[in-house]
C-alpha positions as CSV (number, residue, x, y, z in Angstrom):
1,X,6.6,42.0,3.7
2,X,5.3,38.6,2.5
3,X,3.8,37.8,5.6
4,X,1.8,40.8,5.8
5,X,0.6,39.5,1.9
6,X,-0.2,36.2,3.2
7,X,-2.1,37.9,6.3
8,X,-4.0,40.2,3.6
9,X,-5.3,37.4,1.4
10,X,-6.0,35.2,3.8
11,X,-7.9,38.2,5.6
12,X,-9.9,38.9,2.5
13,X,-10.8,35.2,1.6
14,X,-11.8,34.5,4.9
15,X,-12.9,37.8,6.6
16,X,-12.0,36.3,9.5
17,X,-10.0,38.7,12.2
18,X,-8.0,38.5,15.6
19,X,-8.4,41.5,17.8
20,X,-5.3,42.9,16.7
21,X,-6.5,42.7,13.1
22,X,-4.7,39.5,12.2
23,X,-6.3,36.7,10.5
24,X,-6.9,33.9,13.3
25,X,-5.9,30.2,12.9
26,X,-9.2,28.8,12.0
27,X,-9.1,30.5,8.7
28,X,-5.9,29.5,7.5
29,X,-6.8,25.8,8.7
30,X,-9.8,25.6,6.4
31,X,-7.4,26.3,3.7
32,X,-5.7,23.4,4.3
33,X,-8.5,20.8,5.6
34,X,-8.8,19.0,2.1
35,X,-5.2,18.2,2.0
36,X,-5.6,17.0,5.9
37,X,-8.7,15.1,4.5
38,X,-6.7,13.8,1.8
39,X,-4.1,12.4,3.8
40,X,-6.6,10.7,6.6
41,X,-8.4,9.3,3.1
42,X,-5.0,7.8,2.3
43,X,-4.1,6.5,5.9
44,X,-7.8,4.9,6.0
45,X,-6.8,2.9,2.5
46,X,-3.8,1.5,4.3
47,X,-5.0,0.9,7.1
48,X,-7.5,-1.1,5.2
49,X,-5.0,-3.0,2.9
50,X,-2.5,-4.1,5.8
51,X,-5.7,-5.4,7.9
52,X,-6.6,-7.4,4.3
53,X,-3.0,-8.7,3.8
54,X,-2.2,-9.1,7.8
55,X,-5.4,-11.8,8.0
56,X,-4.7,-15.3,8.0
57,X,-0.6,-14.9,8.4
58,X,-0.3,-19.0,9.5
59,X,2.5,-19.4,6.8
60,X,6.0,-18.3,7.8
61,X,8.6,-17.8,4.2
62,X,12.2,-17.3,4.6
63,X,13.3,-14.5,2.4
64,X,16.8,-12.7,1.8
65,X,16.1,-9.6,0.2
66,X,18.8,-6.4,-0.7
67,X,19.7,-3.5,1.9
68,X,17.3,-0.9,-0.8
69,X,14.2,-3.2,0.1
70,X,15.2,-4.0,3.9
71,X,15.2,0.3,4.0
72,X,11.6,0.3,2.6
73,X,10.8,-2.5,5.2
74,X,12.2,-0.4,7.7
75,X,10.8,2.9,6.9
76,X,6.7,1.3,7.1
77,X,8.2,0.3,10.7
78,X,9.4,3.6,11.7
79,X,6.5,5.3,10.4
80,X,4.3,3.6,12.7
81,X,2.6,1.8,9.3
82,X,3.2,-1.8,10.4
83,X,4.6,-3.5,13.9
84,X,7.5,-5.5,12.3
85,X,9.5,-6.1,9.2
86,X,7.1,-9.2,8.7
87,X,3.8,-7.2,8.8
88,X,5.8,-4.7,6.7
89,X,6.7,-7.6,4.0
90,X,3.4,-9.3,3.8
91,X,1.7,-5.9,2.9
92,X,4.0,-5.4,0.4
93,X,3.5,-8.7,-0.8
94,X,-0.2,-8.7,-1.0
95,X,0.3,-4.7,-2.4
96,X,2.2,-6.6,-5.2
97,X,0.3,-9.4,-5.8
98,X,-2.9,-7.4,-6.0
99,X,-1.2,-4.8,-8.9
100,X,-0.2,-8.2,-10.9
101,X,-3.8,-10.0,-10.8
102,X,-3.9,-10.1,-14.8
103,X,-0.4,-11.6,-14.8
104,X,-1.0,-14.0,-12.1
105,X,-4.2,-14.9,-13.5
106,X,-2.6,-16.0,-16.6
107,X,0.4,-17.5,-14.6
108,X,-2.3,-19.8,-13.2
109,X,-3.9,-20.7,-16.4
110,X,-0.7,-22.2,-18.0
111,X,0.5,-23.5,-14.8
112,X,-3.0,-25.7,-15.1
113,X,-2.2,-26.8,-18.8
114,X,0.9,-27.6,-18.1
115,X,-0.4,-29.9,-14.9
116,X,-2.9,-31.6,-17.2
117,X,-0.3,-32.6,-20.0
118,X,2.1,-33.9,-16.8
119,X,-0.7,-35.9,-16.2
120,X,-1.1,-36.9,-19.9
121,X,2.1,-37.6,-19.9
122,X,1.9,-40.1,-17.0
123,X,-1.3,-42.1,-18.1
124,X,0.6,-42.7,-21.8
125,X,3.5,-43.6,-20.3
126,X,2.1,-46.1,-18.2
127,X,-0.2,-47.8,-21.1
128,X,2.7,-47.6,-22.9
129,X,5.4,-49.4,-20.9
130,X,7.3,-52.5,-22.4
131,X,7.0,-55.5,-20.8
C-alpha cells in the first residue's frame, strides 16, 4: 500500500510514466540528486584537504596513539579516503591544526616572548658573571 503512495506522489510531482503506468527511475533520481551533489561537494573538500596536508610529507614522527584513534585511522583506510594509516594521520593532523589556528597563533606568540627573555636571560648573565 505505501509503495503504491510513494508511486502516486512521485507520479504526480514528476509526471513522469513507465508503460505500465509506473513512475520510471529518472524521476525518482532527480529527487535525490542534491543529496548526491551534496556528497560529491563533500568528497571534492577532502579530496582537497588530504592533497593540502599530504604535500611536502619529508618528516617522519613516531606516534603511539589509543585503539579508539587507531579505529578512526583505520576506517579513512577502509573507506578508500587515504592509502595508509600515515596519510590517514597527517590529514588528521593538518584537519586539527587548521581548526586550532587562533590557539596556535597565540601558542606562537608566547613561545616568542619566552625565547627573547631566554635570551635576556643569557646576555645578563654573562655581563654579570664574577670573576
Amino acid at each position: 500500500m505505501e509503495d503504491n503512495n510513494e508511486q502516486q506522489n512521485t507520479t504526480e510531482s514528476t509526471g513522469q510514466t513507465g508503460q505500465s503506468g509506473q513512475t520510471t527511475r529518472s524521476g525518482s533520481s532527480k529527487a535525490h540528486e542534491p543529496g548526491i551533489k551534496n556528497a560529491w561537494k563533500q568528497v571534492e573538500n577532502i579530496g582537497q584537504a588530504l592533497g593540502d596536508a599530504l604535500q611536502g610529507r619529508g618528516n617522519v614522527v613516531m606516534v603511539r596513539i589509543n585503539d579508539e584513534a587507531l579505529s578512526y585511522l583505520d576506517m579513512l583506510v577502509e573507506a578508500d579516503v587515504v592509502k595508509s594509516r600515515s596519510e590517514a594521520a597527517a590529514w588528521l593532523i593538518n584537519e586539527g591544526v587548521g581548526a586550532n589556528q587562533d590557539l596556535f597563533h597565540k601558542i606562537g606568540e608566547v613561545t616568542q616572548q619566552i625565547s627573547a627573555l631566554r635570551e635576556k636571560l643569557r646576555e645578563t648573565v654573562k655581563t654579570q658573571k664574577p670573576e
